[in-house]
PDB file of N, CA, C and O in Angstrom, chain B, residues numbered from 101:
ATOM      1  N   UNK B 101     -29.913  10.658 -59.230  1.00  0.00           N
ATOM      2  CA  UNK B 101     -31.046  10.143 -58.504  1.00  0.00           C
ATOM      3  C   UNK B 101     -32.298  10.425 -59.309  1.00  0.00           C
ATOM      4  O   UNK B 101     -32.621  11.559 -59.663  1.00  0.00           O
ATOM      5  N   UNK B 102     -32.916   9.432 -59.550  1.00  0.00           N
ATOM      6  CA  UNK B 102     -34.125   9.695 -60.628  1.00  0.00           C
ATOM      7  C   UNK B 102     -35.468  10.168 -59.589  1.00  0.00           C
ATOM      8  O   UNK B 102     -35.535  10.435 -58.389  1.00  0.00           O
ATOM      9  N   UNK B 103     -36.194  10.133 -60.394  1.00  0.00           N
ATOM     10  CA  UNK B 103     -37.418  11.099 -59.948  1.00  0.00           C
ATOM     11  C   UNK B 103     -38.964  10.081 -60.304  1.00  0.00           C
ATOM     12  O   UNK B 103     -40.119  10.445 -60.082  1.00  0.00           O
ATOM     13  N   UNK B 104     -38.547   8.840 -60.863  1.00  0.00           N
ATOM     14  CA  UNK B 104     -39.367   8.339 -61.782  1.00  0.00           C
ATOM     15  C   UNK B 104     -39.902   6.762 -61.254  1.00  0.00           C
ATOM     16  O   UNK B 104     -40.019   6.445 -60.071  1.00  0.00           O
ATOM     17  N   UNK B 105     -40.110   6.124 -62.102  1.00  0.00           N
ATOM     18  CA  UNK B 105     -40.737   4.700 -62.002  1.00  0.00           C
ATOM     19  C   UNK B 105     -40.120   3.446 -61.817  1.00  0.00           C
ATOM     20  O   UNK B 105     -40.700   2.386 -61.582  1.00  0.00           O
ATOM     21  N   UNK B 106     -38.145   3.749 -62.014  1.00  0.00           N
ATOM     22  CA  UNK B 106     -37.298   2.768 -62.542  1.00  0.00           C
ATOM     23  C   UNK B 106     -37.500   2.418 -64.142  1.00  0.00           C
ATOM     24  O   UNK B 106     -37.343   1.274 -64.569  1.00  0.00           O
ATOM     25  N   UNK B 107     -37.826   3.418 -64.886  1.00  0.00           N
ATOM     26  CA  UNK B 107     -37.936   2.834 -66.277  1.00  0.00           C
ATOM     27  C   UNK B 107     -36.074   2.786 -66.921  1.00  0.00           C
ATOM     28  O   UNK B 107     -35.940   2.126 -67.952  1.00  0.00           O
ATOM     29  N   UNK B 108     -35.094   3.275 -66.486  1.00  0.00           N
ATOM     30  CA  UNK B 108     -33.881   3.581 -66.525  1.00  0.00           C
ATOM     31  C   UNK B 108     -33.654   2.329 -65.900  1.00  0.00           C
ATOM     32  O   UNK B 108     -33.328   1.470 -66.720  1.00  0.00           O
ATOM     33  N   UNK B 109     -33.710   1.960 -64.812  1.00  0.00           N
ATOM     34  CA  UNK B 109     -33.668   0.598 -64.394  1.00  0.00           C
ATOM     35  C   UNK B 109     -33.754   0.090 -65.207  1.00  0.00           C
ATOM     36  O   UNK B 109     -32.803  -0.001 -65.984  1.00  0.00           O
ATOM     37  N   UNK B 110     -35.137  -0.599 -65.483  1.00  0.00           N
ATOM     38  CA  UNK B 110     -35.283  -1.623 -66.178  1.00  0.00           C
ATOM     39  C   UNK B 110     -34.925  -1.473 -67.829  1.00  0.00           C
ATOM     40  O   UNK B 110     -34.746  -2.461 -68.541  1.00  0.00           O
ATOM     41  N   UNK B 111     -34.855  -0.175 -68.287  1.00  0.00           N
ATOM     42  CA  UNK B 111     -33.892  -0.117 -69.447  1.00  0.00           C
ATOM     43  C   UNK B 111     -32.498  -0.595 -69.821  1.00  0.00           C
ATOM     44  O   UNK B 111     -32.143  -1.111 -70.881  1.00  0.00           O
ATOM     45  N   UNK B 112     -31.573  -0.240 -68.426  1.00  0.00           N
ATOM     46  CA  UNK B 112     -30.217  -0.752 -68.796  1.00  0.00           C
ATOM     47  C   UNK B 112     -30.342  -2.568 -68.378  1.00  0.00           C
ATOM     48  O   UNK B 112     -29.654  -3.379 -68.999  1.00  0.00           O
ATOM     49  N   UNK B 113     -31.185  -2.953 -67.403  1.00  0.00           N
ATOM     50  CA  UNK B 113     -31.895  -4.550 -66.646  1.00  0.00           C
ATOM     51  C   UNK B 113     -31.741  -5.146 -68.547  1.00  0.00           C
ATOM     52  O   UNK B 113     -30.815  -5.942 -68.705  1.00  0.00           O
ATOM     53  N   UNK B 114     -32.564  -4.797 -69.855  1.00  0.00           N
ATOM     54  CA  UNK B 114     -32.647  -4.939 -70.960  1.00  0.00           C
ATOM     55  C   UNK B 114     -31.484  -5.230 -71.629  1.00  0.00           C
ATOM     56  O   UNK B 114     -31.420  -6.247 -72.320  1.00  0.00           O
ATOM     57  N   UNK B 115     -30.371  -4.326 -71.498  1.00  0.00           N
ATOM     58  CA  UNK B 115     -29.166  -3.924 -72.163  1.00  0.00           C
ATOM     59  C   UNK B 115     -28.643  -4.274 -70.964  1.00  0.00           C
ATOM     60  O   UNK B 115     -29.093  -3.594 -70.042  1.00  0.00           O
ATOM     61  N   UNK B 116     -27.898  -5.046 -70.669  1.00  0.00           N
ATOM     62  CA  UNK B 116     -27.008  -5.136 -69.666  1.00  0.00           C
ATOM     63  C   UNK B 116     -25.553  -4.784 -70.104  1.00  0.00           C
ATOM     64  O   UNK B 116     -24.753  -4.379 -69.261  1.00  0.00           O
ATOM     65  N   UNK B 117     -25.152  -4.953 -71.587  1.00  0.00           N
ATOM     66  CA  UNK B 117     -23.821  -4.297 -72.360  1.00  0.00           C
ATOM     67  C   UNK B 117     -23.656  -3.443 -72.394  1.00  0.00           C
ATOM     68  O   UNK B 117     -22.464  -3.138 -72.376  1.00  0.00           O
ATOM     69  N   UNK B 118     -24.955  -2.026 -72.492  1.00  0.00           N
ATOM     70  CA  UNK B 118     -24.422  -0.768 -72.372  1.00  0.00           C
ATOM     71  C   UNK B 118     -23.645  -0.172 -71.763  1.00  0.00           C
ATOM     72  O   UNK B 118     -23.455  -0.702 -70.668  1.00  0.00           O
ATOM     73  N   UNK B 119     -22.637   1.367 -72.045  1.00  0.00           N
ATOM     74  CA  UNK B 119     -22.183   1.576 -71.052  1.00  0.00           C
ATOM     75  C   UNK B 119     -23.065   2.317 -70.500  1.00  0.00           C
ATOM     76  O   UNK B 119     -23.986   2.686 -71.228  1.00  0.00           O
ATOM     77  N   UNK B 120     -23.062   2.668 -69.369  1.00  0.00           N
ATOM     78  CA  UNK B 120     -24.221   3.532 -68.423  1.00  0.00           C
ATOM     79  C   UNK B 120     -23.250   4.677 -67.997  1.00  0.00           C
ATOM     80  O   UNK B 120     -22.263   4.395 -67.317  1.00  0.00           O
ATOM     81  N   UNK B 121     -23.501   5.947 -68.375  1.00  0.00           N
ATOM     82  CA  UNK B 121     -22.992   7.064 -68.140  1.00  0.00           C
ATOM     83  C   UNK B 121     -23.960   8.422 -67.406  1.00  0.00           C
ATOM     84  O   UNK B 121     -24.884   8.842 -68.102  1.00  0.00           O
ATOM     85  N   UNK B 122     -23.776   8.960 -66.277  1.00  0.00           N
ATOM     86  CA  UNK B 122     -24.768   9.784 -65.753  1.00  0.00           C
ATOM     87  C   UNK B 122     -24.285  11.441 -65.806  1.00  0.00           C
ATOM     88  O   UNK B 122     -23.133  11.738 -65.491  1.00  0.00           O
ATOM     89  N   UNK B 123     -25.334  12.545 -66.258  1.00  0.00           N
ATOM     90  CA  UNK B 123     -24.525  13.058 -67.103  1.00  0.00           C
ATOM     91  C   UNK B 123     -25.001  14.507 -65.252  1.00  0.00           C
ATOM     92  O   UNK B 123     -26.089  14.242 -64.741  1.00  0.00           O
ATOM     93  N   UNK B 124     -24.465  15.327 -64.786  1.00  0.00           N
ATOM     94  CA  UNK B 124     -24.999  16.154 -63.557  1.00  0.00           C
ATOM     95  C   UNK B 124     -23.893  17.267 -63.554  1.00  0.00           C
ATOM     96  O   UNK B 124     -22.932  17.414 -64.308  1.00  0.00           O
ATOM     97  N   UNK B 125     -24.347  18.059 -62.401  1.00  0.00           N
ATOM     98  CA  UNK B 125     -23.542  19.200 -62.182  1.00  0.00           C
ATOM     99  C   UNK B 125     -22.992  18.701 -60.615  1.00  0.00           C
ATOM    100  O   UNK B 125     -23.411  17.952 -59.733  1.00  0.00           O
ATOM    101  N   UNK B 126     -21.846  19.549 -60.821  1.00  0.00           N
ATOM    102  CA  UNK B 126     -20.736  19.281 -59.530  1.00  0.00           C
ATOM    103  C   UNK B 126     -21.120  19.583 -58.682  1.00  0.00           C
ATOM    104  O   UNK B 126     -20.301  19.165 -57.864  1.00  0.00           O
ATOM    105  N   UNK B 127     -22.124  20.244 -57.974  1.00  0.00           N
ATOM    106  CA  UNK B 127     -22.645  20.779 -56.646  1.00  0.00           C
ATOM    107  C   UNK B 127     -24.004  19.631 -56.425  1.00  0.00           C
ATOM    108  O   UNK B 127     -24.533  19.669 -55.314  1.00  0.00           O
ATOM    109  N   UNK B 128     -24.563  18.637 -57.443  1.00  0.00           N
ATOM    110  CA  UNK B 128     -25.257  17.778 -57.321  1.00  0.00           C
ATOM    111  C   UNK B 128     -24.303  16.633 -56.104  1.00  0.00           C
ATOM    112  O   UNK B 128     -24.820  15.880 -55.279  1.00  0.00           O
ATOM    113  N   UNK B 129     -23.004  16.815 -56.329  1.00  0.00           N
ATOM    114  CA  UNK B 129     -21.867  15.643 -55.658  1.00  0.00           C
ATOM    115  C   UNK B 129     -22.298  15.396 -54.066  1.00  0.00           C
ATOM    116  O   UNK B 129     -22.364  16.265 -53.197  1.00  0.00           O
ATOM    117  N   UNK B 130     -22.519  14.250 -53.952  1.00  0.00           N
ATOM    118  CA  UNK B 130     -22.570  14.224 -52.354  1.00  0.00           C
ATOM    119  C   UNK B 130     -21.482  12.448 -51.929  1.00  0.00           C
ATOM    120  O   UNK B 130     -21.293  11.420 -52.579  1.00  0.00           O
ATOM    121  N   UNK B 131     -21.122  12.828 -50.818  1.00  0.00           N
ATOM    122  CA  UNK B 131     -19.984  11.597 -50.292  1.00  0.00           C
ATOM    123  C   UNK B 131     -20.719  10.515 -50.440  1.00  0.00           C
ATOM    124  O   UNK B 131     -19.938   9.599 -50.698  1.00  0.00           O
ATOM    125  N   UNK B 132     -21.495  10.240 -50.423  1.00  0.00           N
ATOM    126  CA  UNK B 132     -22.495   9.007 -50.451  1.00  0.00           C
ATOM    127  C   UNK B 132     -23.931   8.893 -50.072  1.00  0.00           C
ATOM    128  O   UNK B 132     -24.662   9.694 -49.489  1.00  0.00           O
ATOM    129  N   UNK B 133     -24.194   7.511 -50.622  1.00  0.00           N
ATOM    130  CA  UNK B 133     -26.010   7.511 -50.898  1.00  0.00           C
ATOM    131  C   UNK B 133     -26.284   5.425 -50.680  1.00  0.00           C
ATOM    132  O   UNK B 133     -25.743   4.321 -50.629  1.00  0.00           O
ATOM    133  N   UNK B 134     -27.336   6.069 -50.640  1.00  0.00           N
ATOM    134  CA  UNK B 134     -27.846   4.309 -50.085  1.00  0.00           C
ATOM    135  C   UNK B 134     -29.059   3.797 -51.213  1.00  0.00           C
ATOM    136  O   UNK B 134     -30.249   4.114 -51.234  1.00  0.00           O
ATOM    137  N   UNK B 135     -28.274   2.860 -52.160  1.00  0.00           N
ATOM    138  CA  UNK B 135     -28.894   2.339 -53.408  1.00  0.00           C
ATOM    139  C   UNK B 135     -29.676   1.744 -52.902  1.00  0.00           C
ATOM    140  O   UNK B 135     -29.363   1.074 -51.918  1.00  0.00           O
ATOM    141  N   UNK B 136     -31.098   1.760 -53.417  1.00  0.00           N
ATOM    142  CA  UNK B 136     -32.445   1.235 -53.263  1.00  0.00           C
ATOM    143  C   UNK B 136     -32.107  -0.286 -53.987  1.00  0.00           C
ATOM    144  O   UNK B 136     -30.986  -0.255 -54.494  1.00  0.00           O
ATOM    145  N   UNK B 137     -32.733  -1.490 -54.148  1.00  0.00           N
ATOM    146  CA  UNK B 137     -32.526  -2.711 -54.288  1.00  0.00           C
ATOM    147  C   UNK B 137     -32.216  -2.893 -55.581  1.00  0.00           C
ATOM    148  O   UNK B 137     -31.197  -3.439 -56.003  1.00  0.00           O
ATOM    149  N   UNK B 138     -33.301  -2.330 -56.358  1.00  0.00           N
ATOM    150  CA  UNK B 138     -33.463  -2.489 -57.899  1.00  0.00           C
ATOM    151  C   UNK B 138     -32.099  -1.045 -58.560  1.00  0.00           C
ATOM    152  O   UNK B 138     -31.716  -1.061 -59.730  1.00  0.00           O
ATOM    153  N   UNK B 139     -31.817  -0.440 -57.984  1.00  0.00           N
ATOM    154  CA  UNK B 139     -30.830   0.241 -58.929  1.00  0.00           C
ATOM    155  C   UNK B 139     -29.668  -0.389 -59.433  1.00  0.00           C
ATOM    156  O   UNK B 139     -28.936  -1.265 -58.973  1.00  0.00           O
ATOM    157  N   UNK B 140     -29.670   0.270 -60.502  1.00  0.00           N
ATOM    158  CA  UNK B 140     -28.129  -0.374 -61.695  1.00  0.00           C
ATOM    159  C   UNK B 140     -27.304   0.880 -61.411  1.00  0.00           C
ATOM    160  O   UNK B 140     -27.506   2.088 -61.532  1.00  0.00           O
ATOM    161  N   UNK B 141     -26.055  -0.065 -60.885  1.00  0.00           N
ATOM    162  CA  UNK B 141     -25.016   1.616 -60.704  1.00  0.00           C
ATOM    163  C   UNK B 141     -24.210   1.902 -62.429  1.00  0.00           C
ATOM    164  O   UNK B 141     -23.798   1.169 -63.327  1.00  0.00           O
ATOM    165  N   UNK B 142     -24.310   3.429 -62.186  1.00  0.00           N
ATOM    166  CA  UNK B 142     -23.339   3.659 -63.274  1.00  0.00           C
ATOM    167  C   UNK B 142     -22.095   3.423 -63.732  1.00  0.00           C
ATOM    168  O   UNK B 142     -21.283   3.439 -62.807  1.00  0.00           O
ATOM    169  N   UNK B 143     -21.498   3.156 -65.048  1.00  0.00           N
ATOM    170  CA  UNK B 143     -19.943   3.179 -65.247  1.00  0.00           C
ATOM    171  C   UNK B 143     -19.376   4.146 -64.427  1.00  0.00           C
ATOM    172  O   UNK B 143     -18.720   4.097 -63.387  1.00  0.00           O
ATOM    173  N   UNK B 144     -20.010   5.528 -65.536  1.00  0.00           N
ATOM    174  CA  UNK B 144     -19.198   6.596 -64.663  1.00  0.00           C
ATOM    175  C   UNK B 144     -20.258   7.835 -64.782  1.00  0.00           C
ATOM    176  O   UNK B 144     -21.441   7.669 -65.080  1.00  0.00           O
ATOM    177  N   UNK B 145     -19.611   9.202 -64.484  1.00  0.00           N
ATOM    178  CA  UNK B 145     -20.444  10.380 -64.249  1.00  0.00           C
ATOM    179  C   UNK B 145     -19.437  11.343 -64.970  1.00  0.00           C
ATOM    180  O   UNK B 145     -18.213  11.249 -64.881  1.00  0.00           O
ATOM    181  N   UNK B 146     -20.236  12.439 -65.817  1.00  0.00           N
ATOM    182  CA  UNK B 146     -19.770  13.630 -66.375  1.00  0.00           C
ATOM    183  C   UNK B 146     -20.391  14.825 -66.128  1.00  0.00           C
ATOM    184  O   UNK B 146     -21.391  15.215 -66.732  1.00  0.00           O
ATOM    185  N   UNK B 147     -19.612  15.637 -64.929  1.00  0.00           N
ATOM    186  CA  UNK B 147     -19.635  16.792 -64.866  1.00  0.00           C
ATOM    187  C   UNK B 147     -19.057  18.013 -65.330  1.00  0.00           C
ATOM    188  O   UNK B 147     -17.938  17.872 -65.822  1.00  0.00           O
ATOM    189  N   UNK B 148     -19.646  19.501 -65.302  1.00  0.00           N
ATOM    190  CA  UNK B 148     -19.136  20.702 -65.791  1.00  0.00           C
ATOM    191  C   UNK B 148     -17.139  20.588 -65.046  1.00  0.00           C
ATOM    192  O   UNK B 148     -16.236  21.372 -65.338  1.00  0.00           O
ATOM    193  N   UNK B 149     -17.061  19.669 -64.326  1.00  0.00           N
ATOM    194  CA  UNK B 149     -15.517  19.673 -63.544  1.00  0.00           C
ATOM    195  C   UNK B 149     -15.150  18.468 -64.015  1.00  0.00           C
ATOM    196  O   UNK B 149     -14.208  18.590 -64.798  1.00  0.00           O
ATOM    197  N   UNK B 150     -15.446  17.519 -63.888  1.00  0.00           N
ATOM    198  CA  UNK B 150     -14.402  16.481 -64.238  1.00  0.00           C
ATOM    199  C   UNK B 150     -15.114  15.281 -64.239  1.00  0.00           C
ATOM    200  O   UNK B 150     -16.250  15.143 -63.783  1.00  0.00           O
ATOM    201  N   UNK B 151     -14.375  14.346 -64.799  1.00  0.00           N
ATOM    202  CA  UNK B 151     -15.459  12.819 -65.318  1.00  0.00           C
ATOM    203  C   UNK B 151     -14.641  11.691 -64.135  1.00  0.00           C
ATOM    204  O   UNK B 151     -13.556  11.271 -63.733  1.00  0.00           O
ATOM    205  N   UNK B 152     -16.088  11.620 -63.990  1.00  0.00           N
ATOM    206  CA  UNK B 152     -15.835  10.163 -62.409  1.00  0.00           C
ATOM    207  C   UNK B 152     -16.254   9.027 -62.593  1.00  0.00           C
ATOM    208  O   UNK B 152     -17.440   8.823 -62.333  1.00  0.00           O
ATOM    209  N   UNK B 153     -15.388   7.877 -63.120  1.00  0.00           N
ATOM    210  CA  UNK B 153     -15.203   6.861 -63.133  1.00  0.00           C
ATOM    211  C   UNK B 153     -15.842   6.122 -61.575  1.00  0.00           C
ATOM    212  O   UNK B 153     -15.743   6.587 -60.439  1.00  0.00           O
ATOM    213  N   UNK B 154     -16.262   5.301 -61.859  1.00  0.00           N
ATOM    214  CA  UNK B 154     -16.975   4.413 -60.603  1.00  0.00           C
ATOM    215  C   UNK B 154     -16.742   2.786 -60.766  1.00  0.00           C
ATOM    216  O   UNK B 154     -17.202   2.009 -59.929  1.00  0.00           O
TER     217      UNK B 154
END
């Protein structure tokens, strides 16, 4: 969850080929969240526990 302007947005919006990888800690994990309009979801996520494919 960014903190910012959507410049990550509109960075990968640019690159739409990249892969998009989000890099957090395992106690960041929550069951779910409610994407704002403009977000680009990630491939996947790499935590200190294990890598989550999405």
């Amino acid at each position: 969850m960014g903190q910012g302007a959507g410049y990550y947005d509109r960075a990968f919006l640019a690159h739409p080929d990249a892969w998009r990888v989000g890099i957090a800690l395992s106690v960041q994990q929550v069951d779910s969240l409610t994407p704002d309009p403009w977000d680009v979801p990630l491939h996947a996520i790499a935590t200190e526990l294990e890598w989550i494919t999405l």
